[in-house]
FISE-515339 format. One record per residue: chain; x, y, z of N, C-alpha, C, O, CB in turn; residue number from 1. Coordinates in pm, 1 decimal. Each point is the difference from the previous one (the first is absolute). Glycine has a CB too. Example, Ala and Ser with C-alpha at 12.3 -4.5 7.8 and 13.67 -1.06 7.14 Angstrom:
<pts>
A | 1319.0 | -569.0 | 780.0 | -89.0 | 119.0 | 0.0 | 90.0 | 120.0 | 0.0 | 103.6 | -1.9 | 66.5 | -292.8 | -115.4 | 58.1 | 1
A | 154.2 | 222.3 | -196.6 | 82.0 | 119.0 | 6.0 | -77.0 | 109.0 | 73.0 | 50.9 | 110.8 | 16.9 | 67.5 | -173.6 | -231.4 | 2
</pts>
This chain:
<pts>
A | 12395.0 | 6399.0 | 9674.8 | -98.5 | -19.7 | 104.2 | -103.0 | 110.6 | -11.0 | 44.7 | 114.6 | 4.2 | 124.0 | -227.3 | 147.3 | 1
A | -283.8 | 98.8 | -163.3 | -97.7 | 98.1 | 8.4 | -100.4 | -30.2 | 133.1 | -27.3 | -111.1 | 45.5 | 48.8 | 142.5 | -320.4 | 2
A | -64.5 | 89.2 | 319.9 | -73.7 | 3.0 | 91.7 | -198.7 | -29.0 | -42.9 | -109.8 | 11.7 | 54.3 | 359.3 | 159.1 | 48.0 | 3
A | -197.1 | -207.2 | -214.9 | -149.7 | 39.9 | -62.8 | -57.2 | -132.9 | 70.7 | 55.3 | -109.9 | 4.8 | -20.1 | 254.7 | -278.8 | 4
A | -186.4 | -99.3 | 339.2 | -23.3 | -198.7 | 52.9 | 33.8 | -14.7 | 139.9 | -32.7 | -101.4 | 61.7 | 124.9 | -18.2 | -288.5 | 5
A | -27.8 | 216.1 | 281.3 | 64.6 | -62.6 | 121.1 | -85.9 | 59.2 | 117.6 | -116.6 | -39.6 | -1.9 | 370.2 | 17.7 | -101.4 | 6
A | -219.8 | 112.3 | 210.1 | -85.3 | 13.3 | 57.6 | -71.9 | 90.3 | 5.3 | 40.3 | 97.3 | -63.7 | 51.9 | -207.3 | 127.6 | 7
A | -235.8 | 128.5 | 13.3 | -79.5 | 42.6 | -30.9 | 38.8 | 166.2 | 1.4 | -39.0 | 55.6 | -102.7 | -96.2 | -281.1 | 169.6 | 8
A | 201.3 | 311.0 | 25.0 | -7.4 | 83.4 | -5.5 | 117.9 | 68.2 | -76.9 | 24.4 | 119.1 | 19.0 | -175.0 | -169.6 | 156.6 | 9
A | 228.0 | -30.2 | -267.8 | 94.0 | 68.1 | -83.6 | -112.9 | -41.2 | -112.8 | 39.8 | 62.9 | -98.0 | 252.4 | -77.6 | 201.9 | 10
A | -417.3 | -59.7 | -146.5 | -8.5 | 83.4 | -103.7 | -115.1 | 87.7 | 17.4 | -47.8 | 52.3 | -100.7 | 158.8 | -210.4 | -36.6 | 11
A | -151.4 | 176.4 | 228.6 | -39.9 | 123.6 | 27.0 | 66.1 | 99.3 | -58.3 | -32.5 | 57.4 | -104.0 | -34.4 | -137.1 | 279.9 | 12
A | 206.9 | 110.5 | -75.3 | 113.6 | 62.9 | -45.5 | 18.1 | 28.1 | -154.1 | 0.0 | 112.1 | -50.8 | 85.5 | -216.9 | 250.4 | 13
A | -72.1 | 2.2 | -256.3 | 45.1 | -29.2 | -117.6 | -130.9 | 109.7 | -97.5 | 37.9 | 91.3 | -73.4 | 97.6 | -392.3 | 150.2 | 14
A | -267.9 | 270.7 | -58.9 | -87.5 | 23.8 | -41.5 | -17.3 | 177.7 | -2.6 | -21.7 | 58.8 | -106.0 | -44.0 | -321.8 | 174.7 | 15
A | 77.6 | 328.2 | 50.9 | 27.7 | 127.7 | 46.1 | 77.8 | 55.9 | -63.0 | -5.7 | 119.4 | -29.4 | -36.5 | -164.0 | 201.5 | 16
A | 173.6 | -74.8 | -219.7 | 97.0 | 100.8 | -65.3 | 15.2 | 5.7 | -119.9 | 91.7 | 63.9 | -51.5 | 8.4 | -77.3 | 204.7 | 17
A | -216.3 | -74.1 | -240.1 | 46.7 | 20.9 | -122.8 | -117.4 | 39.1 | -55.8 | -11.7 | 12.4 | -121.9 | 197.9 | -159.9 | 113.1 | 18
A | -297.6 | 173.7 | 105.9 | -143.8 | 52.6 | -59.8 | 12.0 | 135.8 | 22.1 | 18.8 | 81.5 | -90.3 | -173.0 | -275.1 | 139.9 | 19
A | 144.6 | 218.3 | 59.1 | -28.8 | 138.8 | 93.9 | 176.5 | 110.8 | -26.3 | 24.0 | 103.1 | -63.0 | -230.4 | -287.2 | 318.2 | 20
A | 282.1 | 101.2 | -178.5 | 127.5 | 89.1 | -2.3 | 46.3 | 18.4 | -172.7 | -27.6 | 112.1 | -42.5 | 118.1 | -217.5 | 317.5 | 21
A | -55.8 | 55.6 | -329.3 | -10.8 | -30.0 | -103.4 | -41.5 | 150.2 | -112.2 | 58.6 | 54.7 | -93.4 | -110.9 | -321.0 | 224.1 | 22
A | -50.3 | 284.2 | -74.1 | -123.5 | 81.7 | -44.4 | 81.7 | 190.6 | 26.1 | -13.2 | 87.3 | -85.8 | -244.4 | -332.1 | 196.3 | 23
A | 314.8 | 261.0 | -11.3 | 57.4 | 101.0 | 57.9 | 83.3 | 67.9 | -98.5 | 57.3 | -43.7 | -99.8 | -72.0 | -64.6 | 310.8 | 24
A | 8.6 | 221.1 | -161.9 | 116.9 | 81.2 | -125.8 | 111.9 | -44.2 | 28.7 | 38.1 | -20.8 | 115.2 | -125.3 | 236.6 | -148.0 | 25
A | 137.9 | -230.7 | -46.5 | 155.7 | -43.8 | -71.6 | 97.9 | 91.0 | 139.6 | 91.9 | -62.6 | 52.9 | -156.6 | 65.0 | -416.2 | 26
A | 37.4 | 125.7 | 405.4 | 89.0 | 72.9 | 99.9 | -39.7 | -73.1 | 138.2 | 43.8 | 92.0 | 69.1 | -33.4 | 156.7 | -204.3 | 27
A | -49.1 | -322.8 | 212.0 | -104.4 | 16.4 | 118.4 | 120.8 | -124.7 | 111.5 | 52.0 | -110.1 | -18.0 | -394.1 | 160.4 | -150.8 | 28
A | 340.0 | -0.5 | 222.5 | 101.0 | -36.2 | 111.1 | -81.5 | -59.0 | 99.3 | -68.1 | 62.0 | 81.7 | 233.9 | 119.5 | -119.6 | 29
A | -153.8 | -328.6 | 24.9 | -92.3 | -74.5 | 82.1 | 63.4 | -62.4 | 158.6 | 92.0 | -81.2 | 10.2 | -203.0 | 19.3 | -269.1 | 30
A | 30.0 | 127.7 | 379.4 | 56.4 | -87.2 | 85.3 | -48.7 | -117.2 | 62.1 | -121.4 | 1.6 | 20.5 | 201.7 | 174.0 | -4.5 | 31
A | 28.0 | -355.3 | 47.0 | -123.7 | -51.9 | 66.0 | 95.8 | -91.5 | 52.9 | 103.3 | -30.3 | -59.7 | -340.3 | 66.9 | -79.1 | 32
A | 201.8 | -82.8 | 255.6 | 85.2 | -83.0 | 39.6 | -11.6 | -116.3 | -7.5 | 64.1 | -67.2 | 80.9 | -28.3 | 198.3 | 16.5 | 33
A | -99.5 | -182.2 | -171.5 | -0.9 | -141.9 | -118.9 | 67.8 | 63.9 | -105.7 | -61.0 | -18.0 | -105.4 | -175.5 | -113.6 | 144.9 | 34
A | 358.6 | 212.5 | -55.6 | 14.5 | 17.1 | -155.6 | 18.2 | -91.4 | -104.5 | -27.2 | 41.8 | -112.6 | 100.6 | 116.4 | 194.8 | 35
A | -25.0 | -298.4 | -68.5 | 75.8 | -74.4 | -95.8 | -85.9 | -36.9 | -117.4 | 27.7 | 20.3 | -118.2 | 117.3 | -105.5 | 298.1 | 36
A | -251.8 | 28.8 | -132.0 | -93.9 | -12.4 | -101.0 | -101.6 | 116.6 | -117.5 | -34.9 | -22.3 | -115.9 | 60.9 | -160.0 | 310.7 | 37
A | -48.6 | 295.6 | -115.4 | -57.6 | 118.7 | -48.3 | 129.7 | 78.6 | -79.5 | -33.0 | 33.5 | -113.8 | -166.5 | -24.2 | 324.9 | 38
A | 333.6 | 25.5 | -176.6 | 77.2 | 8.8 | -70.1 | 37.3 | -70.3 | -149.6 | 18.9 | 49.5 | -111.1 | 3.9 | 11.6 | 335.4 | 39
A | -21.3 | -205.2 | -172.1 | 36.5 | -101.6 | -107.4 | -80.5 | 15.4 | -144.4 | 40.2 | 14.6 | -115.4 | 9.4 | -177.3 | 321.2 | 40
A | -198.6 | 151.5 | -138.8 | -75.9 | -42.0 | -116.2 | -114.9 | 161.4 | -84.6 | -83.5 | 3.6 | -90.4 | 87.5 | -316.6 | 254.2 | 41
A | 53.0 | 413.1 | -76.0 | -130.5 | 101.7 | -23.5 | 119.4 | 113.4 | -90.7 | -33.1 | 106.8 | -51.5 | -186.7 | -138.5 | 335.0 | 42
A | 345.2 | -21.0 | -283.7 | 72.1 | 154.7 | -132.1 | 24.0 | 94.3 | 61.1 | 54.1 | 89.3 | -65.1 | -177.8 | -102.5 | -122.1 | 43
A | 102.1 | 36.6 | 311.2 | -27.6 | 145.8 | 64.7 | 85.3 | -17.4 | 118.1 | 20.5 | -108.0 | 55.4 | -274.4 | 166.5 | -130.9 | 44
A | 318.9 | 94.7 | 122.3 | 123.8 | 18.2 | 86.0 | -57.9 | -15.6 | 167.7 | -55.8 | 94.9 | 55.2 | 189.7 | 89.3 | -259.6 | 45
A | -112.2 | -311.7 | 270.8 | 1.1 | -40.4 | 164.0 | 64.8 | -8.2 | 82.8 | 72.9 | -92.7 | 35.2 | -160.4 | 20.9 | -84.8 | 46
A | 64.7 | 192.3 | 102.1 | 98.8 | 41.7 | 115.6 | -39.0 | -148.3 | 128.7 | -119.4 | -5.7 | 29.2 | 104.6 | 358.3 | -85.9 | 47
A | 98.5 | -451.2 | 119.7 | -29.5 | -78.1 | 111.3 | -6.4 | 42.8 | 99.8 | 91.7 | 76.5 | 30.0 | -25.5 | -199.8 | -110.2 | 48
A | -147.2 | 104.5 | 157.3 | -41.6 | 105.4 | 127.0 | 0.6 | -105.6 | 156.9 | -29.6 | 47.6 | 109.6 | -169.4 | 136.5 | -304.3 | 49
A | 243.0 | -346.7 | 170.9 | 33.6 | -55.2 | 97.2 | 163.9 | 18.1 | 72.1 | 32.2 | -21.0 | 116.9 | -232.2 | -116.9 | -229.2 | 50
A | 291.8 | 187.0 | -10.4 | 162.3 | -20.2 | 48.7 | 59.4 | -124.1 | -17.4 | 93.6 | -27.1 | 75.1 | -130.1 | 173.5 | 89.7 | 51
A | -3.4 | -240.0 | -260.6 | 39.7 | -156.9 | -8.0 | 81.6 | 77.3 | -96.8 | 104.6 | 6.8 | 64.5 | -300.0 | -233.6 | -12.5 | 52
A | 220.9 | 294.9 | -172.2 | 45.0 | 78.9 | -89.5 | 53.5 | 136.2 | -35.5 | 64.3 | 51.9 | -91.3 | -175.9 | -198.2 | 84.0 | 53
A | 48.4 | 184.9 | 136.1 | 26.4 | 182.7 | 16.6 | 36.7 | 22.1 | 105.0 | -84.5 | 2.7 | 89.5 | -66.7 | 79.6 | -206.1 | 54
A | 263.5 | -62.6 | 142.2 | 78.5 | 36.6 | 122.6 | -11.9 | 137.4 | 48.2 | 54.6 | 55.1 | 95.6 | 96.2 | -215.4 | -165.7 | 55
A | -229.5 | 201.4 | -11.7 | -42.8 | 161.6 | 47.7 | -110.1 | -8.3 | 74.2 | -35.6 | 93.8 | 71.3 | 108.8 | 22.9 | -264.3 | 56
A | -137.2 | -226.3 | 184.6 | -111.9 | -30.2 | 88.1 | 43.4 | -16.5 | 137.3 | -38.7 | 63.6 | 98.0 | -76.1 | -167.2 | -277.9 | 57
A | 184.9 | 26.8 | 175.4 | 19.9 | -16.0 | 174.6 | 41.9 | 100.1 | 65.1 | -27.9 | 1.8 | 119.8 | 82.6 | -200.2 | -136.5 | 58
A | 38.0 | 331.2 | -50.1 | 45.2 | 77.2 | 67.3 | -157.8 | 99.3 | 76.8 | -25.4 | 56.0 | 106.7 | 298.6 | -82.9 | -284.0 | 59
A | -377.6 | -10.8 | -16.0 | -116.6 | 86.8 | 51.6 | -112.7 | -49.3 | 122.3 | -85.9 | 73.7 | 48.5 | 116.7 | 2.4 | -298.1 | 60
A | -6.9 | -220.1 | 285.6 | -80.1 | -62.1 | 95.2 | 76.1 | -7.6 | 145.9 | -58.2 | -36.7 | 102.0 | -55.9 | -97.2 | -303.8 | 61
A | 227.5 | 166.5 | 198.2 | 86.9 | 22.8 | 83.2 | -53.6 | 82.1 | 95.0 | -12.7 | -25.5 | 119.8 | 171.8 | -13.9 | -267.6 | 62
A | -199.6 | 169.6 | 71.8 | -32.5 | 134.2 | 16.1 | -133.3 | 2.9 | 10.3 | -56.0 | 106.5 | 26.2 | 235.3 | -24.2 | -136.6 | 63
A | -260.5 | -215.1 | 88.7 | -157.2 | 76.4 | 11.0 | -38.5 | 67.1 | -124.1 | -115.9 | 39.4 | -13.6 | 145.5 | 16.7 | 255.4 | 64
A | 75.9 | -36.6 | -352.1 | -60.8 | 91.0 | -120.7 | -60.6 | -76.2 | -108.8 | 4.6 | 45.6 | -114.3 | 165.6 | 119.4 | 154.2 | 65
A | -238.6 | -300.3 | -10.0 | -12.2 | -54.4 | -103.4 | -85.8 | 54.4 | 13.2 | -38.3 | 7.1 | 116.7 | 135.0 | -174.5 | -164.6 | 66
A | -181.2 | 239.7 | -59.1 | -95.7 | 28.2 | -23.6 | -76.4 | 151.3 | -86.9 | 24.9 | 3.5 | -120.5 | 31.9 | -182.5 | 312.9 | 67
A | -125.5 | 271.9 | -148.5 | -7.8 | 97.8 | -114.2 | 136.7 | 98.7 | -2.2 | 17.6 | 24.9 | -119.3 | -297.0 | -30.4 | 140.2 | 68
A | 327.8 | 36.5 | 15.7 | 170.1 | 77.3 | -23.2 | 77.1 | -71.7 | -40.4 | 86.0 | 74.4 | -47.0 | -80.1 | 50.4 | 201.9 | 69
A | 35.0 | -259.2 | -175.4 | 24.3 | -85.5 | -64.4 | -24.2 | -0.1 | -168.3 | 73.9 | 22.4 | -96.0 | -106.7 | -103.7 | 330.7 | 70
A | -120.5 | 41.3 | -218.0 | -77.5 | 9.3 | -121.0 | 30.7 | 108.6 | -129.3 | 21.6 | -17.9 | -119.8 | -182.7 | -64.1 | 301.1 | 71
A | 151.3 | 209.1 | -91.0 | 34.5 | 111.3 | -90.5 | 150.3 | 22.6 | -31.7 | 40.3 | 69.4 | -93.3 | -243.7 | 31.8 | 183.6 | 72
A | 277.0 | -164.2 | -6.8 | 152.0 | 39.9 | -30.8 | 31.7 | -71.1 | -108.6 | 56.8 | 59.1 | -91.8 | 18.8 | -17.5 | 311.9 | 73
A | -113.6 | -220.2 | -235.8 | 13.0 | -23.0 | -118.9 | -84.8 | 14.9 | -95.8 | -19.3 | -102.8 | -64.8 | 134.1 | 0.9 | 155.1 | 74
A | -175.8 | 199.0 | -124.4 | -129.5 | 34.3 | -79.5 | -106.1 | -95.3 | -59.8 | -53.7 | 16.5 | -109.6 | 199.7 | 145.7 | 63.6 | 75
A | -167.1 | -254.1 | 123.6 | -113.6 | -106.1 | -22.4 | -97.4 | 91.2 | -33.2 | -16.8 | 115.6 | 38.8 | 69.9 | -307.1 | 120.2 | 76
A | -169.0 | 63.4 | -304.2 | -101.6 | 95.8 | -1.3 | -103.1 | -103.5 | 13.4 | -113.6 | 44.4 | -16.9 | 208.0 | 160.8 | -123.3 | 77
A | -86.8 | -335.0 | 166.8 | -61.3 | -99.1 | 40.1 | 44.2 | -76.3 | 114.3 | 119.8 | -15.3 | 23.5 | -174.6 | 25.4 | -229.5 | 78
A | -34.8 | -57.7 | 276.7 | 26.3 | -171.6 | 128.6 | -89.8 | -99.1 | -41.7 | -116.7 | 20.7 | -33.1 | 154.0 | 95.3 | 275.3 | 79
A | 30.2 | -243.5 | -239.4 | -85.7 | -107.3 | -37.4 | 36.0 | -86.5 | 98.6 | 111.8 | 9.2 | 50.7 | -135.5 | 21.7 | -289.6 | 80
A | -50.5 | -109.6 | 271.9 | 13.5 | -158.8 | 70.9 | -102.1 | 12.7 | 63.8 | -76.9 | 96.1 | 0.3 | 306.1 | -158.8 | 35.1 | 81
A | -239.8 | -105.8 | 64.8 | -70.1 | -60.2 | 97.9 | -70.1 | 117.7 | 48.2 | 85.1 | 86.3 | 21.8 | 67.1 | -281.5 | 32.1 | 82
A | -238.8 | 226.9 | -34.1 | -157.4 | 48.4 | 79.9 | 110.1 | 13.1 | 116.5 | 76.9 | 96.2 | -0.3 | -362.6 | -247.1 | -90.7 | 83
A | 289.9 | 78.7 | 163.8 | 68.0 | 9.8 | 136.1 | 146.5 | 114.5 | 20.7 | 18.2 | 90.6 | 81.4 | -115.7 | -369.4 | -73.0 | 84
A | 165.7 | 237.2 | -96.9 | 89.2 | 132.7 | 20.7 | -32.5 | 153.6 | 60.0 | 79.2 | 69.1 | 64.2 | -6.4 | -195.3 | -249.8 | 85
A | -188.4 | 155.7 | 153.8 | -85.7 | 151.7 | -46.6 | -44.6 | 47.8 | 148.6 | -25.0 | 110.4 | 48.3 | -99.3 | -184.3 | -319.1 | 86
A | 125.5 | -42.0 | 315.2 | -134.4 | 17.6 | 136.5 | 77.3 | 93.3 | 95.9 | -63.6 | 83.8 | 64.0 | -67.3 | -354.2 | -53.3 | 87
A | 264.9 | 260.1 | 2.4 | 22.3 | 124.5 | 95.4 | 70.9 | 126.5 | -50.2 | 52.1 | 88.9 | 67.4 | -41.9 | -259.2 | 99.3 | 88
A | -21.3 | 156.8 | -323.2 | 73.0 | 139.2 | -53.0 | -152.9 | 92.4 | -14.7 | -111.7 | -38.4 | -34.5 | 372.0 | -78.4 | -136.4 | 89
A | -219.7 | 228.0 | 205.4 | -98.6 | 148.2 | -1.8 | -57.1 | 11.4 | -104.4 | 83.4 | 41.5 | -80.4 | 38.5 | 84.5 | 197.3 | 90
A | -238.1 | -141.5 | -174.9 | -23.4 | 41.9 | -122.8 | 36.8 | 123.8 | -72.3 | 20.2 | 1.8 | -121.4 | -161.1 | -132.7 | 188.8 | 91
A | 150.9 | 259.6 | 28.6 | 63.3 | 110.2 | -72.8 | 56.9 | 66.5 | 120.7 | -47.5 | 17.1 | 112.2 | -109.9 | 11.7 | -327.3 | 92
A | 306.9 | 14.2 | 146.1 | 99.9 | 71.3 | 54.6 | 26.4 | 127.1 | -75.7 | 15.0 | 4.5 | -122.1 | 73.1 | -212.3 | 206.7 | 93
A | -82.9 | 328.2 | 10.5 | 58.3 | 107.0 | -48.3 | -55.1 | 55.3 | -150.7 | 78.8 | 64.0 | -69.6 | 117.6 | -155.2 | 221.2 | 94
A | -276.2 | 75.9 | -179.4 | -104.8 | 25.8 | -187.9 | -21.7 | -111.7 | -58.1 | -38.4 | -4.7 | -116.9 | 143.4 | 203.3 | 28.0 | 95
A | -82.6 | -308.9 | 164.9 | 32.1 | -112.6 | -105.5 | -67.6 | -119.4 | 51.7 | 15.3 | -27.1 | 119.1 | 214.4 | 115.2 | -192.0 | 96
A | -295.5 | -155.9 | 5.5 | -72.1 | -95.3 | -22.1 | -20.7 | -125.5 | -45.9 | -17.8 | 4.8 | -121.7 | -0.5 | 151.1 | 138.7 | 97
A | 12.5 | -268.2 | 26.3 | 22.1 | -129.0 | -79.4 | -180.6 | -1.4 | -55.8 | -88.4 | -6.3 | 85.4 | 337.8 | -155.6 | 91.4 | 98
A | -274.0 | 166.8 | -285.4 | -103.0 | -49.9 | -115.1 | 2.2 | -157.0 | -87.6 | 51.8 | -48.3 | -100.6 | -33.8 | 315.9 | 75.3 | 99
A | -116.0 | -310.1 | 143.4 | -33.4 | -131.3 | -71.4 | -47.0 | -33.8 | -126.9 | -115.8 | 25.3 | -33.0 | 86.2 | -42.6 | 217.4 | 100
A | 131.3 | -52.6 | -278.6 | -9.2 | -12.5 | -137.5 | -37.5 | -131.1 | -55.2 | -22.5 | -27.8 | -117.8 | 176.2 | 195.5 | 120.4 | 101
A | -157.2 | -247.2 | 105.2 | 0.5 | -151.4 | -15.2 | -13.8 | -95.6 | 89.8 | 57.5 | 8.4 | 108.5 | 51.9 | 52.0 | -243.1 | 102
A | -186.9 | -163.7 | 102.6 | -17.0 | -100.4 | 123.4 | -40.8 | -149.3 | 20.5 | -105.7 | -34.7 | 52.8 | 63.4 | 235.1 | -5.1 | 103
A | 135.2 | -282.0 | -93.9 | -17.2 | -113.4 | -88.1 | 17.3 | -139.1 | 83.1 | 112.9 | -30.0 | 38.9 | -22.9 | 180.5 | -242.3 | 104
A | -174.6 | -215.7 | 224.5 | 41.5 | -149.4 | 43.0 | -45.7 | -87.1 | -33.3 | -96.7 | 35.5 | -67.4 | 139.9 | 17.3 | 204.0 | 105
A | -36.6 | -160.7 | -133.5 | -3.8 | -137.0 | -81.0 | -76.5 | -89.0 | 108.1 | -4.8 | 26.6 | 120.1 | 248.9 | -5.8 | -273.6 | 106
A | -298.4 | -121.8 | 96.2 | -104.3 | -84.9 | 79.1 | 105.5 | -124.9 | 67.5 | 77.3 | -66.0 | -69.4 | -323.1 | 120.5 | -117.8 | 107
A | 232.2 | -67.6 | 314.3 | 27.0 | -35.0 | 70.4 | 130.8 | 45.0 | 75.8 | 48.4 | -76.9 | 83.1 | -200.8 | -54.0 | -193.7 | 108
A | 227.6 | 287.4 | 77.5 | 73.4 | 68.2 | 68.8 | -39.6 | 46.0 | 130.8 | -116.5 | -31.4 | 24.2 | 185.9 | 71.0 | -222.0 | 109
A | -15.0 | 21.3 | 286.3 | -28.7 | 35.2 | 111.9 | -1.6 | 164.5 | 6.1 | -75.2 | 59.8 | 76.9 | 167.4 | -293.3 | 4.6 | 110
A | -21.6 | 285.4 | -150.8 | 22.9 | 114.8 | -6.2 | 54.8 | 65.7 | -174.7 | 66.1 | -39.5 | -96.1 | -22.9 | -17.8 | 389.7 | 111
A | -121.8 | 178.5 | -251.1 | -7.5 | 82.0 | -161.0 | 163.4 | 74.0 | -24.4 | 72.1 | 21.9 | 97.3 | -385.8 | 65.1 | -69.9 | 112
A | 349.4 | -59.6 | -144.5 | 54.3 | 148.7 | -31.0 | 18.3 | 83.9 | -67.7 | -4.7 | 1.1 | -123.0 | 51.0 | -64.0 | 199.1 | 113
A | -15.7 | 170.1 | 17.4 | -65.2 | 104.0 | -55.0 | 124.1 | 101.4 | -89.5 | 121.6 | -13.7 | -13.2 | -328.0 | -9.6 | 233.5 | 114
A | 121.1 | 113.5 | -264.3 | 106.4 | 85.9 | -52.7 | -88.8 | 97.7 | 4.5 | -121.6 | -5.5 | -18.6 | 286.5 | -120.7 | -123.2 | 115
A | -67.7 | 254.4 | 178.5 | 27.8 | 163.1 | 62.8 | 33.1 | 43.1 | -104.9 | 57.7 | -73.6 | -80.2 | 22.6 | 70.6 | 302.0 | 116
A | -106.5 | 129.4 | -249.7 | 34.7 | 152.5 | -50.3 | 19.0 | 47.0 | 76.3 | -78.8 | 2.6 | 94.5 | -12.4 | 32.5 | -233.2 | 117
A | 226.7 | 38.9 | 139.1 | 38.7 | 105.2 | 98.3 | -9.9 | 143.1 | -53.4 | 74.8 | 49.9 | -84.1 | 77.2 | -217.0 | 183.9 | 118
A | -267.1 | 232.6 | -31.4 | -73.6 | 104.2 | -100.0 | 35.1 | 138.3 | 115.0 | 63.7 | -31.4 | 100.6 | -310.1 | -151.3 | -253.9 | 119
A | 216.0 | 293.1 | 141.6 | -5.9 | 116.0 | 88.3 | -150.4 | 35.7 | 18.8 | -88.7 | -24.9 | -81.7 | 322.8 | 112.6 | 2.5 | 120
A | -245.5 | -40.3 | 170.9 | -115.3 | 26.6 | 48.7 | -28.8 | 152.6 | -112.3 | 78.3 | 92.0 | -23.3 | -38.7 | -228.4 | 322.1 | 121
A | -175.3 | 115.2 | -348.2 | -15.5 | 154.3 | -71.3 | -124.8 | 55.3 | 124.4 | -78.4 | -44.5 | 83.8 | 127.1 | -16.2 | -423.1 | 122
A | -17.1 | 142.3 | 301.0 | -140.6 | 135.9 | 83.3 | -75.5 | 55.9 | -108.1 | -88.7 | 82.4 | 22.8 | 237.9 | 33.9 | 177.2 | 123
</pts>
């Protein structure tokens, strides 16, 4: 069964992950809570950040910690997905910064996504 063809926003998905992610250094610890598809098709290590798969998640949403202390504990150095995810995480916590690297959508989608660098703030 392939997803190739099917709906519109897995190949979005699909597209993200084998153009863009793809592209990333070989080390880069990607997080997103669409992982299945960006995992699958982009070669590169995806941490799932919904808990359908990671049971460490729920303990961290449990807690309110989903989010930058989270991030750094499992040393993510990227976030990818849906535009919408983003809207209520901080752009920068504690030196640290999400850097927009990407921003891709397809004609007749509703919504883009994106992909983050998780960079430190320099002075």
């Amino acid at each position: 069964v392939s997803i190739r063809g099917q709906l519109k926003s897995q190949r979005l998905g699909l597209s993200v992950a084998e153009d863009v992610l793809s592209a990333l250094p070989e080390n880069s610890l990607i997080g997103a809570w669409n992982a299945g598809v960006f995992g699958y098709f982009s070669g590169r290590r995806v941490v799932n950040l919904d808990g359908l798969i990671n049971a460490e998640i729920v303990t961290a949403y449990q807690k309110h910690e989903l989010n930058w202390p989270y991030f750094r504990k499992r040393g993510l150095t990227h976030l990818v997905d849906q535009e919408s995810w983003f809207t209520a995480l901080p752009q920068c916590y504690e030196g640290t910064c999400l850097k927009l690297l990407k921003k891709q959508s397809s004609p007749g989608s509703r919504e883009a996504i994106v992909l983050y660098a998780i960079v430190p703030i320099t002075r």
